[in-house]
Biotite code that builds the C-alpha atoms (Angstrom):
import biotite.structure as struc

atoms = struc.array([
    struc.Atom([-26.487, -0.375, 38.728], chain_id="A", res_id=1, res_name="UNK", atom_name="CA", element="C"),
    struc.Atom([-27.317, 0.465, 35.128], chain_id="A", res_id=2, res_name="UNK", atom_name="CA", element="C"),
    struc.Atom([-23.973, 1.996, 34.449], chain_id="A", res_id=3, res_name="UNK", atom_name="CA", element="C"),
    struc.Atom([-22.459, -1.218, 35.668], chain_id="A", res_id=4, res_name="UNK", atom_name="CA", element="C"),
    struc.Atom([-24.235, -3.612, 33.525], chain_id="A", res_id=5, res_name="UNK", atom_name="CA", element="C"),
    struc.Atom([-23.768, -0.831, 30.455], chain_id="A", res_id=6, res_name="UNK", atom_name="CA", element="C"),
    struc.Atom([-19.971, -0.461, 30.928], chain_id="A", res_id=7, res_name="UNK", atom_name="CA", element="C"),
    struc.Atom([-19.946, -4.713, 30.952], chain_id="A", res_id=8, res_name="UNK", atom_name="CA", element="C"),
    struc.Atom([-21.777, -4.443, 27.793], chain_id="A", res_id=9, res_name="UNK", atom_name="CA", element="C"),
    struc.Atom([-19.278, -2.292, 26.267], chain_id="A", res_id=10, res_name="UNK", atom_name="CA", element="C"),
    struc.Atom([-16.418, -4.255, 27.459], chain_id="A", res_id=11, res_name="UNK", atom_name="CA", element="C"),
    struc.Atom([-18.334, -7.469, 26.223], chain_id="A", res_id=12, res_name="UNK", atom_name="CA", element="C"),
    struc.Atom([-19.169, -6.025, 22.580], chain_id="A", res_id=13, res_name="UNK", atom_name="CA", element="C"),
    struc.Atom([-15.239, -4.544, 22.506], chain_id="A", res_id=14, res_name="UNK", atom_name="CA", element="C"),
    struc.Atom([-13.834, -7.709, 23.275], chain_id="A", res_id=15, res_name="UNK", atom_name="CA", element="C"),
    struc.Atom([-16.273, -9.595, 20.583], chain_id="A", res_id=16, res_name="UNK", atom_name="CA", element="C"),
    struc.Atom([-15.420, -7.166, 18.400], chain_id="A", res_id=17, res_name="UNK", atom_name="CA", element="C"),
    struc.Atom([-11.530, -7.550, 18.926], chain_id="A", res_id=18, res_name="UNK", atom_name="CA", element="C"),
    struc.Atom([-11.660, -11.521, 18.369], chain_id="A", res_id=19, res_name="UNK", atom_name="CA", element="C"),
    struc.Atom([-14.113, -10.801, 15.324], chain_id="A", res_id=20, res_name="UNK", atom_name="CA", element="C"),
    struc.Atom([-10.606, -8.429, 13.778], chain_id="A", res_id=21, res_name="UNK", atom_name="CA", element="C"),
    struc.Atom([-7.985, -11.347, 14.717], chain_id="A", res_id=22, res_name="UNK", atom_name="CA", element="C"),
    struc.Atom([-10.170, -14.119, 13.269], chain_id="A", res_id=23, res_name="UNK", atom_name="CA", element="C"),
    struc.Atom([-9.913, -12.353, 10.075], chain_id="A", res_id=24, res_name="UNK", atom_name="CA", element="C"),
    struc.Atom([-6.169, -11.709, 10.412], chain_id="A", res_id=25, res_name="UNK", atom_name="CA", element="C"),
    struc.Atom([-5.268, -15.064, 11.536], chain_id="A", res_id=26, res_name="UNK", atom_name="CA", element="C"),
    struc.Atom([-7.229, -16.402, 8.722], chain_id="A", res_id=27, res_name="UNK", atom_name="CA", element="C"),
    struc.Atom([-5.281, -13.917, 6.185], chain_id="A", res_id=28, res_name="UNK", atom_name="CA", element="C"),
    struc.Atom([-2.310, -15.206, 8.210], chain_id="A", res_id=29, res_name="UNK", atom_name="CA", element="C"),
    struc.Atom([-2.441, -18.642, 7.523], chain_id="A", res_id=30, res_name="UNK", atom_name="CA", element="C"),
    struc.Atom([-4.038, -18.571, 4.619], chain_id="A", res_id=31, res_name="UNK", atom_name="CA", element="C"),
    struc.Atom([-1.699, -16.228, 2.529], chain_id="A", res_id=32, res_name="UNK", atom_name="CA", element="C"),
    struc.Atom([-3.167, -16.914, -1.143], chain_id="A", res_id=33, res_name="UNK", atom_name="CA", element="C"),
    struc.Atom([-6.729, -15.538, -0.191], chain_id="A", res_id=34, res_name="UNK", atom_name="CA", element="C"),
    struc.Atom([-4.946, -12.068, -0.190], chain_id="A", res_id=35, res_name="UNK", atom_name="CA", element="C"),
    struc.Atom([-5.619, -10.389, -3.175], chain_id="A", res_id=36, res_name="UNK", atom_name="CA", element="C"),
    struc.Atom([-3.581, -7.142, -2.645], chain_id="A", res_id=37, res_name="UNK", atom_name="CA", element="C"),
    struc.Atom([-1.144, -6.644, -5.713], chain_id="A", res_id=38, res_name="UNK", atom_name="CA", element="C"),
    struc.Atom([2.682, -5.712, -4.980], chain_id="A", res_id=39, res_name="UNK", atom_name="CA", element="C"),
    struc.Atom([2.426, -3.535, -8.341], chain_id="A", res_id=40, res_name="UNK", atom_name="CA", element="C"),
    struc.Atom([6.316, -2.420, -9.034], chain_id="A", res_id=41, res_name="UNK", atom_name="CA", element="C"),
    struc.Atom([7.270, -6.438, -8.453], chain_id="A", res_id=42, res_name="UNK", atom_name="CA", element="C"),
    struc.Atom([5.088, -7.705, -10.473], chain_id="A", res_id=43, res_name="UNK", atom_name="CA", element="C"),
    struc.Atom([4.483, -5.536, -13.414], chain_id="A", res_id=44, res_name="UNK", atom_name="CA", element="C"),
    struc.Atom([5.294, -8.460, -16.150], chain_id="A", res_id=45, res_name="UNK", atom_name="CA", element="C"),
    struc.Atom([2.213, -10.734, -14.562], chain_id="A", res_id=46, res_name="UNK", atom_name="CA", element="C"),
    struc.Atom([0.018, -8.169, -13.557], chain_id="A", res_id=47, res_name="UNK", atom_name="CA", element="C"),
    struc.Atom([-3.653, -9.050, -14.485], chain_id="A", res_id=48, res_name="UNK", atom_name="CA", element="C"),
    struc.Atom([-6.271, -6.364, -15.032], chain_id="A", res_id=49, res_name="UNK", atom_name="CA", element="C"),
    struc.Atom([-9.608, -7.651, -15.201], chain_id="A", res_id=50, res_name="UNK", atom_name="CA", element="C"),
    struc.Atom([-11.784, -7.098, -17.820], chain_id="A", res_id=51, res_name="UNK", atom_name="CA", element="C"),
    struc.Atom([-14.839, -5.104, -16.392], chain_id="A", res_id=52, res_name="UNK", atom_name="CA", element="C"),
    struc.Atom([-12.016, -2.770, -14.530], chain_id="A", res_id=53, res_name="UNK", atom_name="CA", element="C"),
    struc.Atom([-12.718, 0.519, -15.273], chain_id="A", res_id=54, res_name="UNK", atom_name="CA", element="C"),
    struc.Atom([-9.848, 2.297, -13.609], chain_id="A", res_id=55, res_name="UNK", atom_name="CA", element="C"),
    struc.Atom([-6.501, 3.559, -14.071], chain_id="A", res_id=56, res_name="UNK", atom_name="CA", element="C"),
    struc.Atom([-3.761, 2.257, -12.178], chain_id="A", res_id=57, res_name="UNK", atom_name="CA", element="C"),
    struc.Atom([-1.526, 5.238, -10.947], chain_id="A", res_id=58, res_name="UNK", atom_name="CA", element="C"),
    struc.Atom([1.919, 4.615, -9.329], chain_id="A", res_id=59, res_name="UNK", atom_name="CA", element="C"),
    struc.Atom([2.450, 8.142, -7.246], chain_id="A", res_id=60, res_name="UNK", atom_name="CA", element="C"),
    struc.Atom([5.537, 9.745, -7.702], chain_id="A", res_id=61, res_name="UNK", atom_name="CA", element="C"),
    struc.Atom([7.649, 11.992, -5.562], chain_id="A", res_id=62, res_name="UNK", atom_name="CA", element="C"),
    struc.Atom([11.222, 12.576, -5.159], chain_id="A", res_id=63, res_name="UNK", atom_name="CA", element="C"),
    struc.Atom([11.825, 10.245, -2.200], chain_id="A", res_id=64, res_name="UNK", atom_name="CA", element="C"),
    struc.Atom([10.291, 7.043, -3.779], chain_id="A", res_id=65, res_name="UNK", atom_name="CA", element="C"),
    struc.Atom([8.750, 4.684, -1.526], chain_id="A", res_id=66, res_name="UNK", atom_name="CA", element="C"),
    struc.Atom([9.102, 1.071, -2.993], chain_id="A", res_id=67, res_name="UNK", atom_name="CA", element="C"),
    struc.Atom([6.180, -0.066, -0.546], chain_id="A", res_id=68, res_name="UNK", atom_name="CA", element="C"),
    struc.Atom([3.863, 3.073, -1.114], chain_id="A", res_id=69, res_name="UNK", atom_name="CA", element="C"),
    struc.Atom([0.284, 2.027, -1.792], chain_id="A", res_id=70, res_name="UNK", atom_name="CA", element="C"),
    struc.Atom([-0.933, 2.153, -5.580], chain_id="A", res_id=71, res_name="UNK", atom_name="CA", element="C"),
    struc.Atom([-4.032, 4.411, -6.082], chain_id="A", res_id=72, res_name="UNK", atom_name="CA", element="C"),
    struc.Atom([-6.664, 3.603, -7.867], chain_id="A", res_id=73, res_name="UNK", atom_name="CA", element="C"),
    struc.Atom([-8.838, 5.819, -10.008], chain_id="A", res_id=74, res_name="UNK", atom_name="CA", element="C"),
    struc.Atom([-11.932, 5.213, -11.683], chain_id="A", res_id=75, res_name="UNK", atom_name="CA", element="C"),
    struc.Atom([-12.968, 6.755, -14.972], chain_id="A", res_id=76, res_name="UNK", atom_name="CA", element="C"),
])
């Protein structure tokens, strides 16, 4: 009987835990301008670093360049 109720618990908490994820996505969804990745090679020109940033931004380079290829990040 224990293993029932645990395996119910699990199932509950996965299933809270799912609609906890797509909350956040649908609210990135239909809110679009609360997103505050950068698309780095499209916007170069308007690209604003903050002041306190303490990093380096580092486009990674290989011979088959990936337009959509995340930008690293490195901090000094």
């Amino acid at each position: 009987m224990r293993s029932i109720i645990n395996y119910l618990k699990e199932i509950f908490f996965g299933v809270k835990s799912l609609l906890v994820g797509m909350k956040v996505t649908g609210s990135y969804f239909f809110r679009p301008s609360t997103i505050v990745t950068q698309k780095y090679p499209n916007n170069r020109k308007d690209l604003v670093m903050f002041d306190r940033f303490k990093g380096e931004v580092i486009m990674p380079h290989n011979e088959k360049m990936n337009i959509n290829a995340p930008v690293a990040v490195s901090v000094k």
